[in-house]
Backbone as XML, in Angstrom:
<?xml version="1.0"?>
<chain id="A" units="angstrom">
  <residue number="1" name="UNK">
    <atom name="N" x="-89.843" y="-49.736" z="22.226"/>
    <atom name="CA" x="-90.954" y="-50.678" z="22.094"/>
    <atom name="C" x="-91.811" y="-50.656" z="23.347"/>
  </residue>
  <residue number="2" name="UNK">
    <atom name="N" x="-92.996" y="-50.953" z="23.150"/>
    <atom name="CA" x="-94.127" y="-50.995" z="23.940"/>
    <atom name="C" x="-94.217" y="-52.537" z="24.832"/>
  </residue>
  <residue number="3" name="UNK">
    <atom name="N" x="-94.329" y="-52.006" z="26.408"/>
    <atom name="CA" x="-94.439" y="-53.362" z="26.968"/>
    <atom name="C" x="-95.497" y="-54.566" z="26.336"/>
  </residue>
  <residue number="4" name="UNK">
    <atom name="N" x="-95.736" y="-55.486" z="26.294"/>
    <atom name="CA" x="-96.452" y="-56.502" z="26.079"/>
    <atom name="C" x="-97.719" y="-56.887" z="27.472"/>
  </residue>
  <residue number="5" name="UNK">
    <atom name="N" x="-98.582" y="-56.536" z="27.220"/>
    <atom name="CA" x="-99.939" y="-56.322" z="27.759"/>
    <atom name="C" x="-100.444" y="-57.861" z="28.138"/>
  </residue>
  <residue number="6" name="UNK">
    <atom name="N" x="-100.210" y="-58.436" z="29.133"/>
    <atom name="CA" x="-101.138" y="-59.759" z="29.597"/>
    <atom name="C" x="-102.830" y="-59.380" z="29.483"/>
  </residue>
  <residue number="7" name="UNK">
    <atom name="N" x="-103.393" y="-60.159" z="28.347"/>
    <atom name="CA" x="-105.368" y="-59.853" z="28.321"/>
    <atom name="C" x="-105.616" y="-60.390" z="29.775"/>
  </residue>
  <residue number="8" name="UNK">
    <atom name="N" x="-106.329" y="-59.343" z="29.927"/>
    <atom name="CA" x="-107.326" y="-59.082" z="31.441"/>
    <atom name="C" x="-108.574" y="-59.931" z="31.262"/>
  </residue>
  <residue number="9" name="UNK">
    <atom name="N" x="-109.238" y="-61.189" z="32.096"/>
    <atom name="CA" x="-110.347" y="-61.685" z="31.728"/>
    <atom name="C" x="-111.136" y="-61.267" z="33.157"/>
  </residue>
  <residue number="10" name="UNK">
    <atom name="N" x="-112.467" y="-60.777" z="33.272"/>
    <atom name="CA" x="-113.226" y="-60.182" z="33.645"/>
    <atom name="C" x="-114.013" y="-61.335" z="33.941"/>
  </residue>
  <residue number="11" name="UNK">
    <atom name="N" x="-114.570" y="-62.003" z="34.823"/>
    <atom name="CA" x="-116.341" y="-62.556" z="34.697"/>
    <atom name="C" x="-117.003" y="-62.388" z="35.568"/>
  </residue>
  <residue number="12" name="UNK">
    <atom name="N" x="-118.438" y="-61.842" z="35.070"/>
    <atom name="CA" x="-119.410" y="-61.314" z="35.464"/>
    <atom name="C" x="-120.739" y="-62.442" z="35.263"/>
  </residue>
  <residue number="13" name="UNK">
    <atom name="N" x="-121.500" y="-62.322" z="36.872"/>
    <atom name="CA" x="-122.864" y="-63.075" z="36.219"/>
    <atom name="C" x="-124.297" y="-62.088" z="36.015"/>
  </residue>
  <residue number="14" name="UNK">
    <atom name="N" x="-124.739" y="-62.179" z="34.862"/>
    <atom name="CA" x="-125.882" y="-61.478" z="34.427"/>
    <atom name="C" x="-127.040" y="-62.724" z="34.686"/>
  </residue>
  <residue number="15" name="UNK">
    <atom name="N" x="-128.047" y="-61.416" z="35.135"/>
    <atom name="CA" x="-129.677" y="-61.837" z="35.406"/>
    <atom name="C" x="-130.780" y="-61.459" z="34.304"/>
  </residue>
  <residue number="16" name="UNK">
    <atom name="N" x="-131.803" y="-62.704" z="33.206"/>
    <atom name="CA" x="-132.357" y="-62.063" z="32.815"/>
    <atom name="C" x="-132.014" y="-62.424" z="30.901"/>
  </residue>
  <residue number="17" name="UNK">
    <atom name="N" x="-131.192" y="-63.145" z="30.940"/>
    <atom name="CA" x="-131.020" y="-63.864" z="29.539"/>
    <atom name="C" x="-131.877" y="-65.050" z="29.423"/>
  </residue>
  <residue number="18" name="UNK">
    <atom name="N" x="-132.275" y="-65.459" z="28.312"/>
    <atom name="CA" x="-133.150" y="-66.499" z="28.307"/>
    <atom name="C" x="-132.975" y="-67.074" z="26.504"/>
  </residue>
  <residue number="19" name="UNK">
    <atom name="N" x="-132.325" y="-66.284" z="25.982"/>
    <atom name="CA" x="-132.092" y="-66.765" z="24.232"/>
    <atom name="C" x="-130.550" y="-66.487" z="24.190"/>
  </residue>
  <residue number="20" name="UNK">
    <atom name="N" x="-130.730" y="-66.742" z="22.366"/>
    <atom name="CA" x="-129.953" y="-66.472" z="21.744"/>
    <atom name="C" x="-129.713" y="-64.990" z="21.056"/>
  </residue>
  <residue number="21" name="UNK">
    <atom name="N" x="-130.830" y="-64.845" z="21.342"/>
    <atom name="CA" x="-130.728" y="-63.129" z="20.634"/>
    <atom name="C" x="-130.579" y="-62.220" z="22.129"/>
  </residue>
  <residue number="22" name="UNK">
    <atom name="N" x="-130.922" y="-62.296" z="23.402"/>
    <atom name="CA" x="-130.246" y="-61.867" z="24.828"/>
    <atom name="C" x="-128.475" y="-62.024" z="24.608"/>
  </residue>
  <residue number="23" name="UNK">
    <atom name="N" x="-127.513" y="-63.310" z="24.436"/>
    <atom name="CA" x="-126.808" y="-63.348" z="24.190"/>
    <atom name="C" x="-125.981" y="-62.488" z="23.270"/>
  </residue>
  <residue number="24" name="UNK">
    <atom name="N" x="-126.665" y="-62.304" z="21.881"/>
    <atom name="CA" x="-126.121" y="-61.164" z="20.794"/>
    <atom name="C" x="-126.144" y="-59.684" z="21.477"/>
  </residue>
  <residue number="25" name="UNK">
    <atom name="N" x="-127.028" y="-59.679" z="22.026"/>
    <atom name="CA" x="-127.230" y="-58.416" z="22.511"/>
    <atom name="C" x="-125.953" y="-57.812" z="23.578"/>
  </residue>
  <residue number="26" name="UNK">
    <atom name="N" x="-125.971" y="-58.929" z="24.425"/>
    <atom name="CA" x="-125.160" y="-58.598" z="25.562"/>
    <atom name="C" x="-123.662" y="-58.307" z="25.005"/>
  </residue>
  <residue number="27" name="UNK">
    <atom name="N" x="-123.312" y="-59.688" z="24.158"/>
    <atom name="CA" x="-122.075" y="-59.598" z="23.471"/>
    <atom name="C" x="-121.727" y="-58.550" z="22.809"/>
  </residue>
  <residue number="28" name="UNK">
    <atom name="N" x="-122.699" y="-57.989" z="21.697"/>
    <atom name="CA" x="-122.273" y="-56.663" z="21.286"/>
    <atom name="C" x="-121.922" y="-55.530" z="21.742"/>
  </residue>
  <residue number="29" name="UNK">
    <atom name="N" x="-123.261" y="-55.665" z="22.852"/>
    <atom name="CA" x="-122.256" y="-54.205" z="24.033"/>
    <atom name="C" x="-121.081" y="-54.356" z="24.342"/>
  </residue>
  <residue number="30" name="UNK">
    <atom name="N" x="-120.900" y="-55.621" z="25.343"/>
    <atom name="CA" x="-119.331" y="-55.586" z="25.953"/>
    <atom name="C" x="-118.758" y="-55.288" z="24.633"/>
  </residue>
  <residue number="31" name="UNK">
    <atom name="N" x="-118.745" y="-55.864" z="23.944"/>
    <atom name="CA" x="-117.604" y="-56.304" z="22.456"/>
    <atom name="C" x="-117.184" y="-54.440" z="22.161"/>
  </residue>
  <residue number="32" name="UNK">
    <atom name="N" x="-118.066" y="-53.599" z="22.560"/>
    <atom name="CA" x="-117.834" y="-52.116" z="22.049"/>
    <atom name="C" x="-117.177" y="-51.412" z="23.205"/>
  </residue>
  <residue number="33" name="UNK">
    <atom name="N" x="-116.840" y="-52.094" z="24.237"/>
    <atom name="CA" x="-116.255" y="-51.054" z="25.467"/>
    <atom name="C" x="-114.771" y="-51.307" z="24.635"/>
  </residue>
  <residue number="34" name="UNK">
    <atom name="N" x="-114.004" y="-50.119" z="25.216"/>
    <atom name="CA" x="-112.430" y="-50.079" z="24.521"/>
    <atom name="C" x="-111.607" y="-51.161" z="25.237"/>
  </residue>
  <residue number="35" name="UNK">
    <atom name="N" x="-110.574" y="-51.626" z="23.942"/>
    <atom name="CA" x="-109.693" y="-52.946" z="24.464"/>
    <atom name="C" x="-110.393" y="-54.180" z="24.529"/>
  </residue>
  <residue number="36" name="UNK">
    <atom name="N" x="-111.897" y="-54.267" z="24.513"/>
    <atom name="CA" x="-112.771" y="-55.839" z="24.615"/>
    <atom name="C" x="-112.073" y="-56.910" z="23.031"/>
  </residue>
  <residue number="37" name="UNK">
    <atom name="N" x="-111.410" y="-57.852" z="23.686"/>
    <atom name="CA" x="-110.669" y="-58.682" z="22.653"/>
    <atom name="C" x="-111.831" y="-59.875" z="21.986"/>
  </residue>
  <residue number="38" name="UNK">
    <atom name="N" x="-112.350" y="-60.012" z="23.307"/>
    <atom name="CA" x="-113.358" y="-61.258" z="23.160"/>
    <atom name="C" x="-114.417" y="-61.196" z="23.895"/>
  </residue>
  <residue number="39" name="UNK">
    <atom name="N" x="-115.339" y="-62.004" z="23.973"/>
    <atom name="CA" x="-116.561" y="-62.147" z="25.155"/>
    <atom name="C" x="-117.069" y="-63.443" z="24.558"/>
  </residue>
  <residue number="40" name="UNK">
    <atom name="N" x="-117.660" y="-64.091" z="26.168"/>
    <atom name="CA" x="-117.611" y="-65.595" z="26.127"/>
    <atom name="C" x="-118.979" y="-65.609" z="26.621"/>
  </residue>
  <residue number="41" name="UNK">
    <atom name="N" x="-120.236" y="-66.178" z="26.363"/>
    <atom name="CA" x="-121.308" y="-66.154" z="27.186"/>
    <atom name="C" x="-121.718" y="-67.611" z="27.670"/>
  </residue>
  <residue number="42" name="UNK">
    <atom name="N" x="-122.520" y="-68.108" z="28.136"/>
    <atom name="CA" x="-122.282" y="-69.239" z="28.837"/>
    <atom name="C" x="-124.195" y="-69.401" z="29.629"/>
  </residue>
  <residue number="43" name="UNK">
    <atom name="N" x="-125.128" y="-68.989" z="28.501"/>
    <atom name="CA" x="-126.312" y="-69.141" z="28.872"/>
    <atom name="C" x="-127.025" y="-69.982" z="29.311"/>
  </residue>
  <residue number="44" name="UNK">
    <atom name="N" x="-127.658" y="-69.645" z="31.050"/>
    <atom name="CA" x="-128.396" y="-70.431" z="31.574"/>
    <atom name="C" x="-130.000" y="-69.867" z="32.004"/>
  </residue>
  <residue number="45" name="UNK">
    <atom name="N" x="-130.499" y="-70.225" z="30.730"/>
    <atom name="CA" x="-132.433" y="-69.857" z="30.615"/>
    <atom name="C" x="-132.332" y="-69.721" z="31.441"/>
  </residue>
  <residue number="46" name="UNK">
    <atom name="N" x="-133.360" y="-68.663" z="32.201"/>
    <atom name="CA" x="-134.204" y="-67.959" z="33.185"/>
    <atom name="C" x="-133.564" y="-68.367" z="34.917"/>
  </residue>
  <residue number="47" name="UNK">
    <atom name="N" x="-131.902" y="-68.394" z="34.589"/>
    <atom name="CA" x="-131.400" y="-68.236" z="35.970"/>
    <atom name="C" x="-130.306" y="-67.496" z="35.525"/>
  </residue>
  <residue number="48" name="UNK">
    <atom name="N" x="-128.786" y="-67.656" z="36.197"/>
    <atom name="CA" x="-127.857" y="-66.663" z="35.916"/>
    <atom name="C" x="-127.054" y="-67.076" z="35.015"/>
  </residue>
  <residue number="49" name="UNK">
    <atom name="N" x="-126.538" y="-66.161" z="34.134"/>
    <atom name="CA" x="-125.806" y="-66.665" z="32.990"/>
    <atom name="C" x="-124.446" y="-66.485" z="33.110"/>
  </residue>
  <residue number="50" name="UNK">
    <atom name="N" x="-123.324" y="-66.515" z="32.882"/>
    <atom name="CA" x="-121.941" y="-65.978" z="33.016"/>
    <atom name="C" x="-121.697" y="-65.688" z="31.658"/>
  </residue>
  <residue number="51" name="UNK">
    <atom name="N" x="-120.335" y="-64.418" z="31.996"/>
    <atom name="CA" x="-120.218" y="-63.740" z="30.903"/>
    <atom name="C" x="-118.520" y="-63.373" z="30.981"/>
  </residue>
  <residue number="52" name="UNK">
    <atom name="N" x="-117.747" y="-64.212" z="30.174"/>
    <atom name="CA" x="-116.784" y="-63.636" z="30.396"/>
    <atom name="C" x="-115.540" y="-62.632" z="29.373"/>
  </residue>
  <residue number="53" name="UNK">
    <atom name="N" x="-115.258" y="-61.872" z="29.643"/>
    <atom name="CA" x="-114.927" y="-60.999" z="28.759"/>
    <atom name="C" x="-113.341" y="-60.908" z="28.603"/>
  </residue>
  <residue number="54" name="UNK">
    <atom name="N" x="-112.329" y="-60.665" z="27.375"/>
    <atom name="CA" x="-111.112" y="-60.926" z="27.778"/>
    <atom name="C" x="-110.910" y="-59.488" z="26.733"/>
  </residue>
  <residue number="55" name="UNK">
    <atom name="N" x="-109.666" y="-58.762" z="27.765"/>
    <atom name="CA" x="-109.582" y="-57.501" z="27.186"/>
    <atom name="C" x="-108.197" y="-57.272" z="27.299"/>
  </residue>
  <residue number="56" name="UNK">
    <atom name="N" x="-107.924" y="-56.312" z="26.517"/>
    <atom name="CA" x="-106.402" y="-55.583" z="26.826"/>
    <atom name="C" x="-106.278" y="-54.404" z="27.696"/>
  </residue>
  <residue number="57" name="UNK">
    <atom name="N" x="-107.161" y="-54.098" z="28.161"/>
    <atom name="CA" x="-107.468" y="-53.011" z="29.359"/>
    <atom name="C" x="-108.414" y="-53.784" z="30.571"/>
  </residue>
  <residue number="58" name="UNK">
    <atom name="N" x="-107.755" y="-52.984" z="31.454"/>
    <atom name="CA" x="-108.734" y="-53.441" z="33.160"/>
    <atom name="C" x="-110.319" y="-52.890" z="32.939"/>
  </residue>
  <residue number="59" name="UNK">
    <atom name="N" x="-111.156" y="-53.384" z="33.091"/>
    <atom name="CA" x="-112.442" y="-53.177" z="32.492"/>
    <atom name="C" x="-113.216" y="-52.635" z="34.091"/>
  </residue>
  <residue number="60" name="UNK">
    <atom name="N" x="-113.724" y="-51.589" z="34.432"/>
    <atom name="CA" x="-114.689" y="-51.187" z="35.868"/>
    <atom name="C" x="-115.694" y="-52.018" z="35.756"/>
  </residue>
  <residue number="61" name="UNK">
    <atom name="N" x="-115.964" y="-52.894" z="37.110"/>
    <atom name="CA" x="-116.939" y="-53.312" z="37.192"/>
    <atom name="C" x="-118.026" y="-52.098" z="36.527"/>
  </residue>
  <residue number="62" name="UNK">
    <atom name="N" x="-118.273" y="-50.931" z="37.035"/>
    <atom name="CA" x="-119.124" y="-50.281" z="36.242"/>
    <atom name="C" x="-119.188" y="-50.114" z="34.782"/>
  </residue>
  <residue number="63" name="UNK">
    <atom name="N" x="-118.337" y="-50.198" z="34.208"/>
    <atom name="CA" x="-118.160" y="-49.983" z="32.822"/>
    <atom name="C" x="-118.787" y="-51.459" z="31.882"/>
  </residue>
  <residue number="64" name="UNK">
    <atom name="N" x="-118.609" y="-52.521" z="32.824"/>
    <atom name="CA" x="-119.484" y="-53.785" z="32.256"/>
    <atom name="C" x="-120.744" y="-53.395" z="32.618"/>
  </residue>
  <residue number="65" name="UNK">
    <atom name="N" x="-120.995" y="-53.544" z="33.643"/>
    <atom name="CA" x="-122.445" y="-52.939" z="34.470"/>
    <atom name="C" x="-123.297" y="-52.686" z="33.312"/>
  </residue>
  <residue number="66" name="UNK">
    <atom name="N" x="-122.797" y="-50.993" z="32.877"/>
    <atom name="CA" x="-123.549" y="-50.069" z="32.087"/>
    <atom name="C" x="-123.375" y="-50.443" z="30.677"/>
  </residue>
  <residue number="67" name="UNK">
    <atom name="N" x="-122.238" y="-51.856" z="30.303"/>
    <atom name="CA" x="-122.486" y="-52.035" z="29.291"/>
    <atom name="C" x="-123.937" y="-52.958" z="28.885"/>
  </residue>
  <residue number="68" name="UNK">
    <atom name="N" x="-123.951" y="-53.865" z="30.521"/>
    <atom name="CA" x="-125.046" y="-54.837" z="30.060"/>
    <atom name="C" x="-126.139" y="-54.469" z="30.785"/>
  </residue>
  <residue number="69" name="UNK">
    <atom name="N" x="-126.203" y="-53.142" z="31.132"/>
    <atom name="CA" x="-127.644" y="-52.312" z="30.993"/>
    <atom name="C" x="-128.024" y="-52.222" z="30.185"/>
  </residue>
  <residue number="70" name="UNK">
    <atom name="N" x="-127.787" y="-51.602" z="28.839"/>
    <atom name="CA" x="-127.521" y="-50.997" z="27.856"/>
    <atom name="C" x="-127.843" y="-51.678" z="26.575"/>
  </residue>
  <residue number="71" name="UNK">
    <atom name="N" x="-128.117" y="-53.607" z="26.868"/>
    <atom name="CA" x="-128.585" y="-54.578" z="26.168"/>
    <atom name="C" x="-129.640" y="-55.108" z="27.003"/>
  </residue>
  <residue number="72" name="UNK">
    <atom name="N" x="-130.356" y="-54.273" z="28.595"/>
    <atom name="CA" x="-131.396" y="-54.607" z="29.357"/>
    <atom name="C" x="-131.243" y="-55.384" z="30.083"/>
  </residue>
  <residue number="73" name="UNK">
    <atom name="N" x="-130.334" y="-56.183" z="30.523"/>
    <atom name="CA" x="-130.165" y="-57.091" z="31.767"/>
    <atom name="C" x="-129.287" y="-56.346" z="33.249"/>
  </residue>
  <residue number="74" name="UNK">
    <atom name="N" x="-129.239" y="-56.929" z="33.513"/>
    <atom name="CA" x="-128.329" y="-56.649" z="35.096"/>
    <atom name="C" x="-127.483" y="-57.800" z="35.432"/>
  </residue>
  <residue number="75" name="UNK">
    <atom name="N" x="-126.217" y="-56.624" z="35.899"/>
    <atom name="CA" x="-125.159" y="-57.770" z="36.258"/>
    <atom name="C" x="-125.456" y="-58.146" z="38.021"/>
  </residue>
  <residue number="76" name="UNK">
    <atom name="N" x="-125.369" y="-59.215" z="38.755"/>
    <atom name="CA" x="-125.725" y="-59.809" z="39.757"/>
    <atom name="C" x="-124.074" y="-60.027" z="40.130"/>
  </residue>
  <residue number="77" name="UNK">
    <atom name="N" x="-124.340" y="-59.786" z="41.826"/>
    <atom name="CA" x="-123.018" y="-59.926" z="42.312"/>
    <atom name="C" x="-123.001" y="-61.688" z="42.416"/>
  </residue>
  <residue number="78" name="UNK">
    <atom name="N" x="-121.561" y="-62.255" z="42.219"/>
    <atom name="CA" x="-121.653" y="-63.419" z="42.428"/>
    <atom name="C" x="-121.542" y="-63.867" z="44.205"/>
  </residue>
  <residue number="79" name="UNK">
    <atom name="N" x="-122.437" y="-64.922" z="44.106"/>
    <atom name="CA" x="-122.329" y="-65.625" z="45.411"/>
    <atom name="C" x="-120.954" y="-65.908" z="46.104"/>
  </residue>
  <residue number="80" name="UNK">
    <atom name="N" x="-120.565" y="-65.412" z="47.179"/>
    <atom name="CA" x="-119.252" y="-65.901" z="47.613"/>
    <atom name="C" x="-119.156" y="-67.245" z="48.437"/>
  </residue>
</chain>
């Protein structure tokens, strides 16, 4: 038998959402990278939105990146 996999949650803040159809967009990309279980969005009009993603694989910051290129926004490093 196969070990049992703890889901990996990822969150990222994206620049550049402002709807509900930005949201679909974004979600569908992540939702297509391999292992994406879920994605959570958390939209804040015309400032930064959070996005959090829960997967069964470790997800590259790049691999979100280019997913939410790919629906036209940019991911923004978060403030420390």
């Amino acid at each position: 038998m196969s070990a049992t996999h703890q889901p990996v949650t990822t969150t990222v803040s994206i620049s550049g959402m402002t709807c509900g159809h930005c949201v679909s967009s974004v979600t569908e990309e992540l939702s297509s990278l391999a292992g994406v279980t879920g994605v959570s969005i958390e939209l804040n009009k015309g400032g930064i939105s959070e996005a959090t993603v829960t997967s069964s694989l470790t997800l590259s910051p790049a691999e979100i990146g280019e997913a939410v290129a790919e629906a036209g926004y940019l991911v923004v490093a978060n403030e420390a």
